[in-house]
Residue, then its C-alpha position, 0 to 999 in steps of 0.5 A: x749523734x749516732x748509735x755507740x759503736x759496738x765493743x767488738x767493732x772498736x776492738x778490731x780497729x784497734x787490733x787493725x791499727x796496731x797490726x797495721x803501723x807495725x807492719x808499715x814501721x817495720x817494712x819501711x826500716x827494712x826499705x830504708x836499711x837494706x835500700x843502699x846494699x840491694x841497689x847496689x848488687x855485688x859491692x860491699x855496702x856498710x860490710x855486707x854484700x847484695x849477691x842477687x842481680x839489680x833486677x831481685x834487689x829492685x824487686x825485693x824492694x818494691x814489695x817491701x815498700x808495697x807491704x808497708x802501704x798495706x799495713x798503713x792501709x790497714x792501720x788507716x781502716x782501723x782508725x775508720x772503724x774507731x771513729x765510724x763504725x764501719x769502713x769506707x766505701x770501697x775499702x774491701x775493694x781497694x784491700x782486696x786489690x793490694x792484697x792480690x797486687x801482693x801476692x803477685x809480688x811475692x810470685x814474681x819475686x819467688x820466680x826470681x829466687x828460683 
């Protein structure tokens, strides 16, 4: 068997788990209510109305579907950390990425707004 897994490190993943399925419960509620109304701009869907174009519901879509990867994502790197110790190979590479693909969602749909 391995060495313990340090208190700090058990810590983290914890904190990572419970950031992460926050994020990922929360972003998919906010896909699966505003899915119907941004998909369909300019009519009135369950009393409300999108007033952007399809592009900007599509768009504003996509990134909270994509937020709610990276929470599970992190919530997943969590878990690693509770059972190994450590994350697996190439996760800061792959958070990194989506981390950058975020940001240039948030730009693209910031652009949008403008």
């Amino acid at each position: 068997a391995g060495s313990a897994i340090p208190t700090v490190t058990r810590v983290r993943g914890g904190v990572l788990i419970v950031i992460g399925t926050l994020l990922a419960i929360g972003m998919a509620m906010l896909v699966f209510n505003l899915l119907p109304t941004a998909l369909n701009p300019g009519a009135q869907v369950d009393g409300t109305t999108f007033s952007g174009s399809a592009e900007l519901g599509q768009t504003m879509i996509a990134v909270l579907a994509w937020l709610a990867l990276l929470g599970l994502r992190f919530a997943t790197g969590g878990v690693s950390l509770l059972r190994r110790g450590r994350f697996p190979r190439g996760y800061a590479i792959v958070m990194g990425l989506m981390v950058a693909i975020t940001i240039v969602g948030a730009l693209r749909l910031n652009f949008l707004l403008a």
